[in-house]
C-alpha positions as CSV (number, residue, x, y, z in Angstrom):
1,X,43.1,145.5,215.2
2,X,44.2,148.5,217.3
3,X,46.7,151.1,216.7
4,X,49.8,149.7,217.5
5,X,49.2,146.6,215.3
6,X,48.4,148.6,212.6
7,X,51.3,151.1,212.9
8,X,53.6,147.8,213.0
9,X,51.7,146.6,210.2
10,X,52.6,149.7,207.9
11,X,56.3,149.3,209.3
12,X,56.4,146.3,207.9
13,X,55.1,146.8,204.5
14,X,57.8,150.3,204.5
15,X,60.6,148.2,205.6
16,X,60.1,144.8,203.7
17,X,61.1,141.9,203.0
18,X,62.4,142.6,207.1
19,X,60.0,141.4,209.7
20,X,58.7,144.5,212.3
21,X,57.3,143.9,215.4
22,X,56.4,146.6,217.6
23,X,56.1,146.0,221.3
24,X,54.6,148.3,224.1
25,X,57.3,148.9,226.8
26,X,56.3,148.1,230.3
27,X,55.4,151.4,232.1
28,X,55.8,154.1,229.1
29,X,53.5,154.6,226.1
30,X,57.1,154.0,224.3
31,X,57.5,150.8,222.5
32,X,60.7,148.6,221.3
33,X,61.0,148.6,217.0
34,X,62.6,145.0,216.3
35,X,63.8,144.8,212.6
36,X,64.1,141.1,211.8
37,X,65.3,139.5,208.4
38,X,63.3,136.8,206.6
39,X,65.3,134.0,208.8
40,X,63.9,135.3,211.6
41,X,67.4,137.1,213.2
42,X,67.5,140.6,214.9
43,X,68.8,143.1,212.8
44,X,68.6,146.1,214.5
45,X,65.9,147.0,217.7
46,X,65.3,150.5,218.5
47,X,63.3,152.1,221.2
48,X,60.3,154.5,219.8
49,X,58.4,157.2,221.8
50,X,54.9,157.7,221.6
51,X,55.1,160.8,219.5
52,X,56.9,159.2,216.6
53,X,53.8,156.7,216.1
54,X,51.0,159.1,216.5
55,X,52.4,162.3,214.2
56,X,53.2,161.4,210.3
57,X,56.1,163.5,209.7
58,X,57.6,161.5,212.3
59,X,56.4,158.0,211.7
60,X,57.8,158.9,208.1
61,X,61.3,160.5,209.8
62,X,61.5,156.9,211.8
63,X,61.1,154.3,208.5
64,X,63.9,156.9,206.5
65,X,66.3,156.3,210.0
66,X,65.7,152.5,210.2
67,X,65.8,152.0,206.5
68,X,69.6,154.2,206.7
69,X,70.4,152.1,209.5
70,X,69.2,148.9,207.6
71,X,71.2,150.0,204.6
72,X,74.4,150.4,207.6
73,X,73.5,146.7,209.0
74,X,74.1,145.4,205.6
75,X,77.0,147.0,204.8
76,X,75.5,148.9,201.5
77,X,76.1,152.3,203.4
78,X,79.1,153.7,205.1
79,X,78.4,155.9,208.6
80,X,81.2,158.4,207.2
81,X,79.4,158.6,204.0
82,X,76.4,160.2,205.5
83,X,78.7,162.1,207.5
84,X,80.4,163.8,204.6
85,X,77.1,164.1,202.8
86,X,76.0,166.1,205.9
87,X,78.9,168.2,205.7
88,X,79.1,169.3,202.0
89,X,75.2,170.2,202.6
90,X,76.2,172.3,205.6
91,X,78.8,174.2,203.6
92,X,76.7,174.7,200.5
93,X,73.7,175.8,202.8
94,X,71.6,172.5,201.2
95,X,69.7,170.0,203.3
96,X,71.0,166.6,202.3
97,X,68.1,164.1,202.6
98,X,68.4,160.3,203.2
């Protein structure tokens, strides 16, 4: 199994029941994220550098974005709730984590 199979393997176990595959783009060590539900439809597709699969921080910043985004896609989260979130934590001087 090499690297990118695996990393797609540990997006999928993050982000189930949805179906990742992670494909290498054609000239760039960047890759396509495509989020599919358990009948098989595209729920979201996103493109991924290199750096976000080979540092943790940022593999774990990507699954917390495309689990928010997945949350958006199904209409369990509002864009201008995270917005106002944002905002209260800017005025408070919090970080608001999702």
């Amino acid at each position: 199994m090499n690297k990118t199979e695996t990393i797609s393997l540990l997006l999928s176990e993050a982000l189930a029941p949805y179906l990742v595959t992670l494909a290498p783009q054609d000239s760039s060590s960047d890759a396509c994220l495509q989020v599919c539900d358990a009948s098989g439809l595209l729920v979201l597709e996103r493109q991924v550098k290199a750096s976000q699969l080979q540092d943790q921080r940022l593999l774990v910043d990507l699954v917390d974005g495309v689990q928010r985004d997945l949350l958006i896609a199904e209409g369990r989260l509002q864009p201008c709730v995270i917005a106002a979130q944002r905002h209260a934590g800017q005025g408070s001087g919090l970080a608001v984590g999702l």
